[in-house]
C-alpha positions in Angstrom: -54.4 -13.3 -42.7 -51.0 -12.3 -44.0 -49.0 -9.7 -42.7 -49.5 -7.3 -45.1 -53.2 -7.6 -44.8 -52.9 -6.8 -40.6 -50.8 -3.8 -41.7 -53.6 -2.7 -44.1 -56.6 -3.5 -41.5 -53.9 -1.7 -38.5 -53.7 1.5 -40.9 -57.7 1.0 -41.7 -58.3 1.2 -37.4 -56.4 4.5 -37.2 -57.9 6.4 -40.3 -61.1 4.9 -39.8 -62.2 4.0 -43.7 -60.6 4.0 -46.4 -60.3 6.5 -49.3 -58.0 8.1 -46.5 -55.3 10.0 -48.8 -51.7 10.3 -47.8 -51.8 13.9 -46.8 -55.0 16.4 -47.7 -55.1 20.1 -46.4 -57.2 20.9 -43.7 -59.5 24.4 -44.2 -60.8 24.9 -40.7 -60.1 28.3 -39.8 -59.9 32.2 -41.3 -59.3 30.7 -44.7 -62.6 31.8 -47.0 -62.4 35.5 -44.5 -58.9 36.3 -46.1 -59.6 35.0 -48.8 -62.8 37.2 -49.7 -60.3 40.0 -48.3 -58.1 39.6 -50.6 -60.5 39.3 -53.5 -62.5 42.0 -52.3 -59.3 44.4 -52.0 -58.6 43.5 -56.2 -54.6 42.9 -55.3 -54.4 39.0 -55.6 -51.3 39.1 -57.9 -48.0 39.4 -56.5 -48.1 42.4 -54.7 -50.5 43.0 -51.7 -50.7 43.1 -48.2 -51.2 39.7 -47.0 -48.0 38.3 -48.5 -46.3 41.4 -46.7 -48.0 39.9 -43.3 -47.7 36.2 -44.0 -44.1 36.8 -44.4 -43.3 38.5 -41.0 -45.7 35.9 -39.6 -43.9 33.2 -41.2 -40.7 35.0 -40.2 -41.4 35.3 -36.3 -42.9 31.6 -35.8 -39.7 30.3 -37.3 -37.5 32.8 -35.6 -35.7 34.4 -38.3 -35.0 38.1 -39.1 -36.3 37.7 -43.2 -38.8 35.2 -45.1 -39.3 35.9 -48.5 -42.8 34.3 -50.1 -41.9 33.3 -53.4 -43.9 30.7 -56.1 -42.8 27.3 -54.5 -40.0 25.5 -52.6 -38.0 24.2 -55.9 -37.8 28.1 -56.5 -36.6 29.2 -52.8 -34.1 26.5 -53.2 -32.7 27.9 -56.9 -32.7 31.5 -55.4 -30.8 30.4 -52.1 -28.0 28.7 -53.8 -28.0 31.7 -56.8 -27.5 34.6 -53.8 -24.9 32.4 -51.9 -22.6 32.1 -54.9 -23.2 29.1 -56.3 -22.3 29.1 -60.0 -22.6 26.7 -62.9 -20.0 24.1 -62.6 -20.0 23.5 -59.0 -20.6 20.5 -57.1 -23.4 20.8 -54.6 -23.8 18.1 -51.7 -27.3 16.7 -51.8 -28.5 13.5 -50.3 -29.9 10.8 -52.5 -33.1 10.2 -50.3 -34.4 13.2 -50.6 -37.6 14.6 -53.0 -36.1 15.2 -56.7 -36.4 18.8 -56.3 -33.8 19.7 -54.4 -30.9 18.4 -57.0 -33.2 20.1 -59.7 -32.6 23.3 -57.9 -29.0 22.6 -58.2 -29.2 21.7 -62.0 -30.9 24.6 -63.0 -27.9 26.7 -62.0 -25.7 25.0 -64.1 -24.1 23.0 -60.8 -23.7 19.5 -60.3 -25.6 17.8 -57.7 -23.4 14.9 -55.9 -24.9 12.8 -53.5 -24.3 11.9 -49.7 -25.4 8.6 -48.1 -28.5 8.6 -44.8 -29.1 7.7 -41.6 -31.1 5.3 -40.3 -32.3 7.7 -37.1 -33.8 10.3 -39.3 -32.8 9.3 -42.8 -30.8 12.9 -43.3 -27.8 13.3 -44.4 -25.2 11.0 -42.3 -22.3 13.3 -41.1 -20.1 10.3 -40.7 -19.9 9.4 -44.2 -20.5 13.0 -44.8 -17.1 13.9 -43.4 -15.2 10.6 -44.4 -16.2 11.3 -48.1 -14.5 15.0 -47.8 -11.4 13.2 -46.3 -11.3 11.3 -49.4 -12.0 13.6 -51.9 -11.3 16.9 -51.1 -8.1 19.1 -52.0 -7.9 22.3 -50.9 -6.3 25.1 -53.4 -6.2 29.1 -53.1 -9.5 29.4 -54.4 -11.1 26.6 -51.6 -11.9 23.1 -51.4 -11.9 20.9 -55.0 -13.3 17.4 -55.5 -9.8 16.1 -56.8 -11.3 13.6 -59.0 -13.6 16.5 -61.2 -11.6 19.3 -60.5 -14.5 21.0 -59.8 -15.4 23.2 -56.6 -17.0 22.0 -53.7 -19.5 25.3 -53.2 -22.2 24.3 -50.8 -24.3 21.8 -49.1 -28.3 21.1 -48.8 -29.2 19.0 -45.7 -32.8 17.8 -46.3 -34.9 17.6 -42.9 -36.7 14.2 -44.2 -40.6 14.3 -44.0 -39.8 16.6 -40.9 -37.5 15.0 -38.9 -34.3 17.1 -38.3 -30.8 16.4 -39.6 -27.7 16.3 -36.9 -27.4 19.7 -37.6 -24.5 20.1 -35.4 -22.1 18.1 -37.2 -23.1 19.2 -40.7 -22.8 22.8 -39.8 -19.3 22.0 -38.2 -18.5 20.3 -41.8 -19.8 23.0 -43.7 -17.0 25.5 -41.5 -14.4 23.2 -41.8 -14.7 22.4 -45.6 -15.6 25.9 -46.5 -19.3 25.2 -48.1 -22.0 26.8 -48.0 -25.0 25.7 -46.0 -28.4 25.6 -47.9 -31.0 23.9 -45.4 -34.2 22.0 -47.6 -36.8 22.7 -44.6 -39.5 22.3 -47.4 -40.5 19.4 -45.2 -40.0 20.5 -41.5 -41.7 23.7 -41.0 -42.8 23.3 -36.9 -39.4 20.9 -36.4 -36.7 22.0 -34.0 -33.1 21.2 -33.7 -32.1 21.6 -29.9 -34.6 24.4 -29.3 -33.8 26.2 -32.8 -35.9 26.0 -35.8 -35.2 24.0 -38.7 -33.8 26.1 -41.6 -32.5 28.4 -38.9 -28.6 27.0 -39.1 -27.4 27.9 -42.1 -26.9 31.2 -44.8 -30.6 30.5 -45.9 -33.1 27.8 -46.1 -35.7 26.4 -48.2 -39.6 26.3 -46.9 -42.9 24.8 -48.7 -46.4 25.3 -48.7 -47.7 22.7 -51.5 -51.1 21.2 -51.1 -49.7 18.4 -49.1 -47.7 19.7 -46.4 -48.0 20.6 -43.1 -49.7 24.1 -43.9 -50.3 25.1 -47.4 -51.0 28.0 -49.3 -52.0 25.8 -52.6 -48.9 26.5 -54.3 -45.8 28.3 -52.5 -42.7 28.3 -51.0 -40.1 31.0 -48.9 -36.7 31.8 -48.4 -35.5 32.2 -44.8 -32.8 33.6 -44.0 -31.4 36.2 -40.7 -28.9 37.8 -43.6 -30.3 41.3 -44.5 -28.4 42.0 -47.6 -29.4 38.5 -48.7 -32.9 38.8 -47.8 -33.3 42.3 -49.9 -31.3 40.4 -53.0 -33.6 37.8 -53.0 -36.8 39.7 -52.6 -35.2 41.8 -55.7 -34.7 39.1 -58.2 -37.7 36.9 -57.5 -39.4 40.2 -58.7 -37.7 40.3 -62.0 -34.9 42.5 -60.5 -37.3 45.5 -61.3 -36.1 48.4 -59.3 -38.4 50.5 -57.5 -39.8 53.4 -59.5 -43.7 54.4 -59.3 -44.4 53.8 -63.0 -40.9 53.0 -65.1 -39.6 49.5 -65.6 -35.9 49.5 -64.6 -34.5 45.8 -64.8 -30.8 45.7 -63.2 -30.0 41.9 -63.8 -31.6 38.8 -65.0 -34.4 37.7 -62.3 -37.3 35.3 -61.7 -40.8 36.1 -61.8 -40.5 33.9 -58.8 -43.3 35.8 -56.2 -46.0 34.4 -54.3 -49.3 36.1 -55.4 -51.0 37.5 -52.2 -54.2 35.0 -52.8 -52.0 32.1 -52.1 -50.8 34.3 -49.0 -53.9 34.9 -47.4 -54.4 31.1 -47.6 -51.2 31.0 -45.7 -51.9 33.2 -42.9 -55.2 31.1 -41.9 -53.1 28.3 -42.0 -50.2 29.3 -39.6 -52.9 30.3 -37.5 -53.5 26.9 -37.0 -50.5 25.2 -37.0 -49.9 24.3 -33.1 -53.1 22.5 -33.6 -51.9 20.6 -36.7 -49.1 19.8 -35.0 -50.5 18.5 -32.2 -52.7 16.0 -33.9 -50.0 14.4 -36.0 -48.1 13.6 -32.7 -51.7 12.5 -31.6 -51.5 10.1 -35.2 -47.9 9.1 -34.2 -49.1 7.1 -31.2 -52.3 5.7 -32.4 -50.1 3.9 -35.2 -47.5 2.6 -32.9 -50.4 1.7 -31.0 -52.1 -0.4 -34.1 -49.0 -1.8 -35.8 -47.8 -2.9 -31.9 -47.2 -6.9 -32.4 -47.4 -7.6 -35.6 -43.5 -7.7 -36.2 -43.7 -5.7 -39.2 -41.8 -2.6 -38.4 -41.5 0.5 -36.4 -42.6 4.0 -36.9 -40.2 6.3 -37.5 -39.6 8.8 -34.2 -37.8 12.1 -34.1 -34.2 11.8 -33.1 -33.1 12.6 -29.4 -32.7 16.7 -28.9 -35.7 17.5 -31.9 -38.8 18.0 -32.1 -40.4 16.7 -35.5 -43.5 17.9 -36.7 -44.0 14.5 -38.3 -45.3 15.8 -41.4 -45.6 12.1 -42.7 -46.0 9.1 -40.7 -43.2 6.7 -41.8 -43.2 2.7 -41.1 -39.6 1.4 -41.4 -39.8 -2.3 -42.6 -37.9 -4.5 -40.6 -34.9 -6.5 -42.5 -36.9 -9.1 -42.9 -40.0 -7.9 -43.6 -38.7 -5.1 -46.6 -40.0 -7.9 -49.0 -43.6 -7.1 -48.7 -43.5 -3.9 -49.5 -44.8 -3.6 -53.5 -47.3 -6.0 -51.7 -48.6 -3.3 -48.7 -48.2 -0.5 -51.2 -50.5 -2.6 -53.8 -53.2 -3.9 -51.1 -53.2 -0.3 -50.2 -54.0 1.0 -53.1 -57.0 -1.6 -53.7 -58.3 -0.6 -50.4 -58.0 3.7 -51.6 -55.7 4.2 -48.8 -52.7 7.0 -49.3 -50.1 5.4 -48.7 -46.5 5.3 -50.6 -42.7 4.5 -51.1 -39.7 6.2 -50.1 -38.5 8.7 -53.5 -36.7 6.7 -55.8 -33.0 7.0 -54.8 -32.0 10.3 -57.3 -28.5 8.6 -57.7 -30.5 6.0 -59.8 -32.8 8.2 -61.9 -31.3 8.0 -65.4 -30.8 12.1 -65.6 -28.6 12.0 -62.5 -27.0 8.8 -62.7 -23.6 9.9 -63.8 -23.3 12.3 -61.1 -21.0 12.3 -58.4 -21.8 10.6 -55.4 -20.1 9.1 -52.1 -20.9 5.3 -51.0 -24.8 4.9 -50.7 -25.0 1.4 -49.4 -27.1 2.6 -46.3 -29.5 4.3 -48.6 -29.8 1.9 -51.1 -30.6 -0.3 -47.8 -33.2 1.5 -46.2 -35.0 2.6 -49.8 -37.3 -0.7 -50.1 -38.1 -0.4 -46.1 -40.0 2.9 -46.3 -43.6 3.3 -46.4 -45.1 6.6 -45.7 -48.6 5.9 -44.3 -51.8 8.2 -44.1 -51.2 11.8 -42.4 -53.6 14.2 -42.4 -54.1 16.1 -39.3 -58.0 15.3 -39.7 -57.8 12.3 -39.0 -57.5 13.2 -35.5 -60.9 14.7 -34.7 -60.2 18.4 -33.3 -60.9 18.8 -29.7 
C-alpha cells in the first residue's frame, strides 16, 4: 500500500467513514429555541436584541471591553483598518499564507497590501524576518515610517492567527511600537486561542473575528470587531450602520458608511453556539490526539501543535509534510477526494495570485517552502462523539 493510501485509511480510522467534510457546523444546543425567538419577536434584520446580547457575550468570553457584530470577518477587517487611520495609498503588512481576505480588506481601502514571510512553529507571521525587512526598508520622516523604495507609508500591520494557532504576539506588538504601525489582529481563525493567558485579537487597536459556516462557532454568515477602545468601538458600530445618526424616525447620514451589521437571526445562531464552545473545543483537542495517534509511524509528517505559552483551539487539524514526503501531496489531496473525505491545501500563497503579484513583499522563501507541505485534514468537532 503506498503511503498516501495509509494516510487516507489513517484519516478514514479517526473520522470513521468517509463523506467526512473538512469542517461542518455542529447544531446541538439552544439553536432552533432562539431561533423561533427571534422569528417569533418579527426583529430578524439588523436591529434586535439578540445581537445586543451575543455581542456582550462575545465580548466577555474574549475579554474585551467592545465587540461589534457586523456581516462577516472580510468586513470587520475593512472597518478596523478604516477607524485606525488607514488611508488609500498605504502599505499594510500582511502575510502571504494567510486566507485571501485579509489583503482584500486592505485593497478595498485603497492600501497596498505587502507581504511578510512565516514560521514554521505556527505558520504566522515570522518576527525575525518581520523586523529584518523594516531594517531594510524603512526610513523614518516627520510624518512616520516610509518604505524607501515606494515612498509610500508604512500604516499598519495584520498578524493572521493561522487556523487558530497564535502568532508570537510579543514580538510583533514590540515591532508594531517601535516602527509606529498600527496593529490589526485577523483572529477570524482563533476565536477560543490564547496568547500567554490573553485572548487572541486582544493585543492590538482592534481585531478581526469570524463566524462563517466553517469555523469554530458560526452564526451562518458573520463576523465582529473587537476592540477595548471606546471611541473606536462607538465609530465602528456607527458606520457599519450607514453612519445614520440616532433620531426615532428621521434619516441623518453624517459620512459615508457600510450597511455592514449582523442581522439579529444570524445572532441568535450565535449565542447557542458560544454556549457551546468549551465543548467544541474540547473535542478538537480530543481529534488532535487521535490523529497523531493514527498517522504515528508512517513517516509521513507531523500534526501541527500549538506553540509553547498558547493555547490553540485547533480550528483545523493541519499535517505538515515532511521534506521528503511534500511530493505526495496533489496525490493525498486527489485520493482524498475519491474517497469524499474534506480534506485540503494550504491557500495559494497571495504574493503569487496574479491580482497581487506586483505587490510589495519581503523574502518568502520559508513560505514558498512550507506551501506544498500543508494539508488540512477533517475537523469537525462531531467527530468526536459528545460525552
Amino acid at each position: 500500500m503506498s503511503l498516501a493510501d495509509q494516510l487516507i485509511d489513517a484519516t478514514l480510522r479517526v473520522v470513521g467513514q468517509s463523506g467526512a467534510p473538512l469542517h461542518e457546523p455542529c447544531f446541538a444546543g439552544n439553536e432552533k429555541r432562539y431561533l423561533e425567538e427571534c422569528i417569533d419577536s418579527t426583529f430578524v434584520s439588523s436591529v434586535g436584541p439578540h445581537v445586543e446580547r451575543f455581542e456582550k457575550e462575545l465580548a466577555r468570553y474574549v475579554g474585551v471591553r467592545h465587540a461589534v457584530a457586523v456581516a462577516n470577518g472580510t468586513a470587520a477587517l475593512q472597518v478596523a483598518l478604516h477607524i485606525t487611520g488607514v488611508k488609500s495609498g498605504d502599505e499594510v503588512f500582511v502575510p502571504t499564507a494567510t486566507f485571501v481576505a485579509t489583503a482584500n480588506a486592505v485593497t478595498y481601502l485603497g492600501a497596498i497590501p505587502h507581504f511578510l514571510d512565516c514560521g514554521e512553529v505556527n505558520l504566522g507571521l515570522d518576527p525575525d524576518a518581520f523586523r529584518a525587512w523594516l531594517a531594510h526598508i524603512a526610513e523614518y520622516d516627520s510624518s512616520g515610517y516610509r518604505n524607501r523604495l515606494t515612498g509610500r507609508r508604512l500604516a499598519a500591520v495584520i498578524p493572521t492567527h493561522v487556523f487558530g494557532h497564535p502568532c508570537d504576539m510579543e514580538r510583533i506588538v514590540a515591532i508594531a511600537h517601535d516602527f509606529k504601525l498600527v496593529l490589526i489582529e485577523d483572529a477570524a481563525e482563533s476565536l477560543g486561542s490564547f496568547y500567554r493567558g490573553y485572548h487572541t485579537g486582544t493585543f492590538g487597536m482592534a481585531a478581526a473575528l469570524s463566524f462563517n459556516g466553517n469555523k469554530i462557532i458560526t452564526t451562518g454568515g458573520g463576523g465582529a470587531l473587537i476592540t477595548n477602545d471606546f471611541a473606536l468601538a462607538t465609530r465602528a458600530k456607527h458606520i457599519t450602520t450607514t453612519a445614520k445618526k440616532p433620531h426615532p424616525w428621521a434619516y441623518e447620514h453624517d459620512e459615508v458608511g457600510y450597511n455592514f451589521r449582523m442581522p439579529n437571526l444570524n445572532a441568535a445562531l450565535g449565542l447557542a453556539q458560544i454556549e457551546q464552545l468549551s465543548g467544541f473545543l474540547d473535542a478538537k483537542r480530543t481529534l488532535l490526539q487521535r490523529y497523531k495517534n493514527a498517522i504515528a509511524g508512517l513517516g509521513i509528517g507531523t500534526m501541527l501543535e500549538e506553540p509553547e505559552g498558547t493555547t490553540s483551539n485547533y480550528w483545523l487539524q493541519t499535517l505538515l509534510l515532511d521534506r521528503d514526503t511534500a511530493s505526495l501531496r496533489e496525490d493525498i489531496l486527489a485520493r482524498a477526494h475519491e474517497k469524499r473525505i474534506g480534506m485540503r491545501p494550504l491557500w495559494r500563497l497571495l504574493h503569487s495570485l496574479p491580482v497581487y503579484s506586483k505587490s510589495p513583499r519581503a523574502p518568502l522563501e520559508r513560505a514558498e517552502a512550507l506551501e506544498p507541505r500543508v494539508i488540512n485534514l477533517p475537523s469537525s468537532p462531531q467527530i468526536i462523539p459528545p460525552k
